[in-house]
C-alpha positions as CSV (number, residue, x, y, z in Angstrom):
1,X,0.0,0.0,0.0
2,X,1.2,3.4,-1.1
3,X,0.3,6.8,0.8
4,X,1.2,9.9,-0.8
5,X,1.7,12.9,0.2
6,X,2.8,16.4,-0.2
7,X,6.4,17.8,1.0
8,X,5.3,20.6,2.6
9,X,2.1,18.5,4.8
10,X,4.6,15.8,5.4
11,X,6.9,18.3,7.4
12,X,4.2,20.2,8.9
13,X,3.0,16.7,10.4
14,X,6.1,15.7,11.6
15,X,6.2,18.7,14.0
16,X,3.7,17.1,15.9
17,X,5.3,13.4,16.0
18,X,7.9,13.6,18.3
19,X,9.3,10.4,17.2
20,X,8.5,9.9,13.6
21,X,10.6,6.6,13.1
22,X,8.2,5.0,15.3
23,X,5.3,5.9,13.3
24,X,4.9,2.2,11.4
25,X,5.3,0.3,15.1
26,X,2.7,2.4,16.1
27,X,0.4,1.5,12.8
28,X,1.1,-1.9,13.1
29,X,-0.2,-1.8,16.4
30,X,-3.4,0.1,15.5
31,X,-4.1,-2.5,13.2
32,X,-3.5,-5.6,15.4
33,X,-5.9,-3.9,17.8
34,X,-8.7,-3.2,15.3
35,X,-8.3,-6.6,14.5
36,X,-8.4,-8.1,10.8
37,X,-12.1,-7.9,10.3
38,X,-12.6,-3.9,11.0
39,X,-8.9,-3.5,8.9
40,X,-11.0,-6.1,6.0
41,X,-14.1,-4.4,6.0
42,X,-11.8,-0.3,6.1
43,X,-9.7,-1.7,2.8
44,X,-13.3,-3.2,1.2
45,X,-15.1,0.3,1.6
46,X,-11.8,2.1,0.0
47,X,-12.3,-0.5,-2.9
48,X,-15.6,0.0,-3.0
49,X,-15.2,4.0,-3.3
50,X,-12.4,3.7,-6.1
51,X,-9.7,4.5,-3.6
C-alpha cells in the first residue's frame, strides 16, 4: 500500500510526532488492535469508493 503525500504537509506533520521513526510500530499496532475484520471491512469500503 502506497500513501502519498505532499512535502510541505509531510513536514508540517512531523512537528507534531515527536518520534516519527516510530510511526509504522505504532500503525502496526493500530491494526493488530482493530483486528483483521474492522482493517477487511476499512480496505473493502476504499475499494468500494475507487480509492
Amino acid at each position: 500500500m502506497f500513501h502519498f503525500i505532499r512535502e510541505e504537509s509531510l513536514a508540517e506533520a512531523l512537528k507534531h510526532y515527536p518520534q516519527p521513526e516510530l510511526i509504522p510500530q505504532r500503525n502496526i499496532e493500530l491494526l493488530r488492535e482493530m483486528g483483521l475484520q474492522a482493517v477487511a471491512q476499512r480496505l473493502s469500503r476504499c475499494r468500494e469508493k475507487g480509492g
